[in-house]
C-alpha positions in Angstrom: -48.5 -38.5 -12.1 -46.6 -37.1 -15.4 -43.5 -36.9 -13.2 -43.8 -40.4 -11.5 -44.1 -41.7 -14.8 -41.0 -39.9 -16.9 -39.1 -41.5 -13.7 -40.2 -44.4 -13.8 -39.3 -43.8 -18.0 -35.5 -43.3 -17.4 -34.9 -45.6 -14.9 -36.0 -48.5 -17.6 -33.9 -46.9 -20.0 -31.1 -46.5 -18.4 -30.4 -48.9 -15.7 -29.2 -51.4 -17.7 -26.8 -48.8 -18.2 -26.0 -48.4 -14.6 -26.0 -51.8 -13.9 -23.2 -52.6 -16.6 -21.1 -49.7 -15.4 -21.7 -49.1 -11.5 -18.3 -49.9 -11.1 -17.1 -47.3 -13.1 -19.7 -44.7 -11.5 -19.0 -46.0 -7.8 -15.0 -45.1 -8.6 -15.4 -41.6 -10.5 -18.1 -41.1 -7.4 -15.5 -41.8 -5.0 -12.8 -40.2 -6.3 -15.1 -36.7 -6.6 -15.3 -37.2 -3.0 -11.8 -37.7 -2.6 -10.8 -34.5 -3.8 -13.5 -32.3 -2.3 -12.4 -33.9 1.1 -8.7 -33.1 -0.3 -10.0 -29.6 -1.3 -11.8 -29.4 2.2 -8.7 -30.3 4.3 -6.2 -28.0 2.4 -8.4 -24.9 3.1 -8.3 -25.8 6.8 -5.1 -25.6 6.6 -4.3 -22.9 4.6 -7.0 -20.9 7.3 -5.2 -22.2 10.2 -1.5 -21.1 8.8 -3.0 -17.5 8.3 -4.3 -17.6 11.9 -1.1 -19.4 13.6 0.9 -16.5 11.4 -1.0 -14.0 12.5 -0.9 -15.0 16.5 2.9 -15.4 15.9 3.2 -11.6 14.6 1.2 -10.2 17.2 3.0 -11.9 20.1 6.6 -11.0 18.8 5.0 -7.4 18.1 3.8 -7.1 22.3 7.1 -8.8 22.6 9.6 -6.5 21.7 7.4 -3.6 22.6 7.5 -4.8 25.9 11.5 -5.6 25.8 12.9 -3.8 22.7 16.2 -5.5 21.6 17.1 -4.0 18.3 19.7 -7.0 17.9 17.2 -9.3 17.5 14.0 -7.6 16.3 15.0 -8.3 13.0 15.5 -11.7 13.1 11.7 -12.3 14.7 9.8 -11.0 12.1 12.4 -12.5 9.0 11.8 -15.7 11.0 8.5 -15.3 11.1 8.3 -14.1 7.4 10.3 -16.9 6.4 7.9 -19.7 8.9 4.9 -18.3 7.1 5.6 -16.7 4.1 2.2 -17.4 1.7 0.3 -15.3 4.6 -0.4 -11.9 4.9 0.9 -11.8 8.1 4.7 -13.4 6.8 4.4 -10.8 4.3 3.8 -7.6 6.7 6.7 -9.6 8.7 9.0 -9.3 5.7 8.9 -5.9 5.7 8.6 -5.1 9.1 12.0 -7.5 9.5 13.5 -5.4 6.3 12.7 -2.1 8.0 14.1 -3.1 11.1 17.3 -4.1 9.4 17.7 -0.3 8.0 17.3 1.3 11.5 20.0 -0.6 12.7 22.0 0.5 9.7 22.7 -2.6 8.1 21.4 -1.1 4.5 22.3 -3.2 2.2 20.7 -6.2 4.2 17.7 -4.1 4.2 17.8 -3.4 0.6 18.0 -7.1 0.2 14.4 -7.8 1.6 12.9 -4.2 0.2 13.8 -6.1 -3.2 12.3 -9.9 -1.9 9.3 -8.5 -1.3 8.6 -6.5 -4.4 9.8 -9.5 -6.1 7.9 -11.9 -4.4 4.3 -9.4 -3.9 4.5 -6.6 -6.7 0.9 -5.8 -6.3 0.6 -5.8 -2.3 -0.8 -2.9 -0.9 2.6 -2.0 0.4 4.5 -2.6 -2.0 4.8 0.9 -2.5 6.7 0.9 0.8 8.7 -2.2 0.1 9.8 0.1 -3.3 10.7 3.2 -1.2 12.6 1.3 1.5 14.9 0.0 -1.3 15.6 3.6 -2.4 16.0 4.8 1.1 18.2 2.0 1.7 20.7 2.9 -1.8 20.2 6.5 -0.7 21.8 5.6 2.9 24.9 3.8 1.2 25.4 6.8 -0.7 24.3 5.4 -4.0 22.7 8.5 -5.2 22.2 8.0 -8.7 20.5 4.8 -7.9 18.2 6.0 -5.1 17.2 9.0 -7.5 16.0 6.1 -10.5 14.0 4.2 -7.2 12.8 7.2 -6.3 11.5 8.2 -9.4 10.4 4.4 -9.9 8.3 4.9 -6.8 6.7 8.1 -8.0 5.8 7.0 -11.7 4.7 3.1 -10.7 3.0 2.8 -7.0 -0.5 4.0 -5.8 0.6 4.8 -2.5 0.1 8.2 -1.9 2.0 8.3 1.2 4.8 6.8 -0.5 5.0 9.1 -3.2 4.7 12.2 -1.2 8.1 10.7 0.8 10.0 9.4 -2.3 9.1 13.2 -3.7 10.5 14.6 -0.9 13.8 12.7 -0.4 14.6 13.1 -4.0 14.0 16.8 -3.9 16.7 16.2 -1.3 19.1 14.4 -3.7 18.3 16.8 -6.4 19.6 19.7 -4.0 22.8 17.3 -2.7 23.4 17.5 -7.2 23.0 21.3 -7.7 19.3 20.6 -9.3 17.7 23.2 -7.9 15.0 23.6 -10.4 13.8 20.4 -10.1 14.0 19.6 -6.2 12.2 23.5 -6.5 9.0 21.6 -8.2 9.5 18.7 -5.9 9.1 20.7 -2.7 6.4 22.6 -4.6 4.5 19.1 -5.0 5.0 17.5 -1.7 3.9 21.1 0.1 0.5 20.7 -1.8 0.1 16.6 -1.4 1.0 17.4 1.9 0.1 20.9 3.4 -0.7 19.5 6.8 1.8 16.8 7.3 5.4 16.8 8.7 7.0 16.8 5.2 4.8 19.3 3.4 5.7 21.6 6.3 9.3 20.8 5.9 8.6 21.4 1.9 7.7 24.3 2.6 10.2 25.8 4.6 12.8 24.6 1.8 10.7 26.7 -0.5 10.8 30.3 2.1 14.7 29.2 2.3 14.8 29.4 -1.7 12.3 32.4 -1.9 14.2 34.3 0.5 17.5 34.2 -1.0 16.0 34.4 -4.6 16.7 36.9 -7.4 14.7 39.9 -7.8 13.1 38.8 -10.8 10.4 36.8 -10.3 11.0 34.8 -13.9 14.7 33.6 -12.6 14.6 30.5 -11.3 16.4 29.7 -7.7 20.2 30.2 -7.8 21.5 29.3 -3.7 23.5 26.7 -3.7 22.2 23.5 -1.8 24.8 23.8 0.3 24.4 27.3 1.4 20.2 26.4 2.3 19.5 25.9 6.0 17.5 22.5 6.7 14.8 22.8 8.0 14.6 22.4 11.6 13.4 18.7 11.5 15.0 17.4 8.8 15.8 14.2 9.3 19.4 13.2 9.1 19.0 9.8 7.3 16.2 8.7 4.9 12.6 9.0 7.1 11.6 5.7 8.5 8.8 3.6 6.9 5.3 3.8 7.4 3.9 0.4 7.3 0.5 1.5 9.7 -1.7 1.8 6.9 
C-alpha cells in the first residue's frame, strides 16, 4: 500500500512536468532508440564482414592448395587483405600475401607488407612474424647491416618465442658471414637450448661441434675458424627460413 501510494506521490508531482515537456522526452526517447538500432546494425555488420572474410580466406586457401599458382597466390590473399582489412582474417591475409611475395623472391615487395602490417597491427599475435619477415626480407637483398638491427629488434621487442629462436639463429648466421664469431658462438649456444628438439636447435648445434672441433686447445680461447672455412650444416637453408604463420 506504501508503494501504491509513493506512486501515486510522483506521478502528482511530476506530471505536470511531463505534460509540459513530452515533446522534449518523446525526441530524446526516440533518438536513444535511434542509436541503439544504429549501434545494433553496425555490429551485424561488422560480424558479418569477419565471417564473409573469413569464408573468403578459406576458399582461396583450398584454392590454391588444390591448384598452386605461385603467380597469383599473392595477389589473393593482398586482395583479400586489402577487401577486408579491419578483420582478423584480412590481417592473417596480409601476411600470408607478404610471405608469399618473399618465396617468389620479389623481397623488397615483401618487405613492403612485413612493414604494413607491423605498422598497421603492432601488437597482433604475429606481429613477431610480420617483424622477422622484414628482416629476412633486407637479409635476402643482401642488406646485412639492416637485417642484423631487425633481427636484433625481433629478439629485444616481440614475445614470440618461435620468432626469436629464428631471428637468433639467422643473425648468428650474419654474425659468422661478418667474422663475429664470438657472438654468432652465444647465438647458436642460445637457439640450441630454446630449441634442443627442433630443426634449428639441431642445426645450432652442429655449428657449435663445427666450432668445437676446430677450436684451440685451450679451453679459455674463444673460437678462431673463419666463417668461411665452417661446413653448414647439412640442412641449412640457402635463403632466410620461411615463415611460420600456423600458430
Amino acid at each position: 500500500m506504501q508503494s501504491q501510494d509513493a506512486a501515486d506521490t510522483f506521478l502528482i508531482k511530476w506530471w505536470p512536468q511531463i505534460e509540459a515537456n513530452k515533446n522534449k522526452i518523446f525526441g530524446a526517447a526516440g533518438i536513444i532508440a535511434a542509436v541503439i538500432v544504429v549501434a545494433a546494425f553496425i555490429s551485424w555488420r561488422h560480424e558479418q564482414n569477419q565471417i564473409a572474410a573469413s569464408e573468403a580466406l578459406t576458399q582461396a586457401s583450398l584454392t590454391l592448395a588444390s591448384n598452386p599458382d605461385p603467380a597469383r597466390t599473392a595477389d589473393t590473399y593482398l586482395g583479400i587483405a586489402d577487401q577486408y582489412r579491419d578483420t582478423p582474417a584480412g590481417e592473417r591475409s596480409l601476411l600470408q600475401g607478404a610471405a608469399a611475395l618473399f618465396s617468389q623472391g620479389k623481397y623488397s615487395d615483401a618487405q613492403t607488407y612485413f612493414q604494413q602490417f607491423l605498422q598497421a597491427h603492432p601488437d597482433n599475435e604475429f606481429s613477431g612474424q610480420a617483424a622477422l619477415g622484414v628482416a629476412k626480407s633486407l637479409e635476402a637483398q643482401g642488406k646485412l647491416n639492416d637485417a642484423a638491427g631487425a633481427y636484433q629488434h625481433v629478439i629485444d621487442d616481440f614475445p614470440d618465442a618461435q620468432a626469436v629462436i629464428d631471428a637468433k639463429f639467422s643473425l648468428a648466421q650474419i654474425d659468422l658471414q661478418q667474422h663475429s664469431d664470438a657472438n654468432a658462438v652465444q647465438l647458436f649456444q642460445d637457439v640450441a637450448k630454446s630449441d634442443p628438439y627442433g630443426v634449428l636447435g639441431n642445426e645450432a648445434q652442429q655449428y657449435l661441434f663445427n666450432f668445437q672441433s676446430k677450436a684451440p686447445a685451450s679451453p679459455a680461447a674463444m673460437p678462431s675458424v673463419s666463417p668461411l672455412a665452417t661446413p653448414a650444416p647439412a640442412h641449412a637453408p640457402a635463403s632466410p627460413a620461411p615463415f611460420n604463420l600456423s600458430h
